[in-house]
C-alpha positions in Angstrom: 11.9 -15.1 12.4 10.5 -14.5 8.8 8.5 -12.2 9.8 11.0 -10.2 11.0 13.0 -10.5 7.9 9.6 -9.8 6.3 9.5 -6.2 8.3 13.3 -5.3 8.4 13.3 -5.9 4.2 9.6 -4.0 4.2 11.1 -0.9 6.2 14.4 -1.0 3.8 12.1 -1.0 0.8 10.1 2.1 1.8 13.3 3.8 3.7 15.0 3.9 0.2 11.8 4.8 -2.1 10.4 7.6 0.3 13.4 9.9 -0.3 12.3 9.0 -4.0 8.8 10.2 -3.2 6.8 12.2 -5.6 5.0 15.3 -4.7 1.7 14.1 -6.5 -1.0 13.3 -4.9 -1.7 10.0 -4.3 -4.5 9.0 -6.8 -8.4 8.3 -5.3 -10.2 5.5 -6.5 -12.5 5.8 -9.6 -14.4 4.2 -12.0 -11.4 3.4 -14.2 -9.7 1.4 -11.3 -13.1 -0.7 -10.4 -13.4 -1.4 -14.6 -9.7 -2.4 -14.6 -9.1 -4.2 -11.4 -12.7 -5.5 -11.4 -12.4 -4.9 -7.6 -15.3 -3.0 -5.9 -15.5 0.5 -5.8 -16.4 0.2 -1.4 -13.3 -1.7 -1.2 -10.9 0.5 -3.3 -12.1 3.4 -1.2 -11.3 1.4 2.2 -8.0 0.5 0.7 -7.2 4.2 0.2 -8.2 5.4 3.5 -6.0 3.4 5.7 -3.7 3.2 2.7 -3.6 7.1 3.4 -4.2 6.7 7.1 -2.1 4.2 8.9 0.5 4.3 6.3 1.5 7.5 6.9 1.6 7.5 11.0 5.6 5.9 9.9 6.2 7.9 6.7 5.2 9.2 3.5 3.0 7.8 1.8 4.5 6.2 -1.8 3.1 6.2 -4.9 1.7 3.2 -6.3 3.4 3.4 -9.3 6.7 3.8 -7.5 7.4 0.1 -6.6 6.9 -3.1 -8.6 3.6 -5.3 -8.0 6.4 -8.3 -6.9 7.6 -5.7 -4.3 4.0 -4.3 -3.0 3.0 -7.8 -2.5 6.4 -8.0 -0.1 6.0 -4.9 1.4 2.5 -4.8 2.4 2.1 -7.6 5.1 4.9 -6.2 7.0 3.8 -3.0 7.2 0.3 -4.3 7.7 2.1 -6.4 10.8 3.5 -3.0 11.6 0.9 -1.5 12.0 -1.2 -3.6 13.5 -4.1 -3.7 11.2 -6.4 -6.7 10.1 -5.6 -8.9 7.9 -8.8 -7.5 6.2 -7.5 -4.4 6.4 -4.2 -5.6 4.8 -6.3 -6.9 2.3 -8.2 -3.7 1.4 -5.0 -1.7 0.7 -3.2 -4.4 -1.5 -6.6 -4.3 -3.7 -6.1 -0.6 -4.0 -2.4 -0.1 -4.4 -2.6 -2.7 -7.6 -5.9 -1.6 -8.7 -3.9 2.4 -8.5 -1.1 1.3 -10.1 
């Protein structure tokens, strides 16, 4: 049952953000991001891909800087659930999205 709390909230969040979308493109990973995260630059790069990939089979893809770290951290495993991706996977994208914002 939390879990579908989990999803229902997760959809809400991105529902209501993705009208707020911005137009920019959603940032690679770089040097910067490995230095400041200290999260490898193989993982950032995985992160990003199904970030960009499986992400945006349900919507537009949302900048990282458009919703809080608190919210991200919410927001991620039910779309991961969603989705249907590993929890390596889900792992991957979290690393990027707080290492991009």
């Amino acid at each position: 049952m939390k879990t579908f709390f989990t999803v229902i909230f997760s959809a809400a969040v991105i529902s209501a953000i993705s009208g707020c979308a911005t137009q920019k493109p959603i940032p690679m990973p770089d040097q910067a991001m490995v230095e400041k995260s200290g999260v490898e630059m193989e993982t950032l790069k995985r992160g990003h891909t199904i970030y960009l990939t499986e992400c945006s089979r349900c919507h537009e893809p949302v900048m990282p800087t458009d919703v809080s770290g608190k919210d991200w951290h919410l927001v991620v495993p039910g779309m991961a659930w969603n989705a249907g991706i590993s929890e390596e996977d889900e792992e991957a994208v979290t690393r990027y999205i707080m290492a991009a914002r």
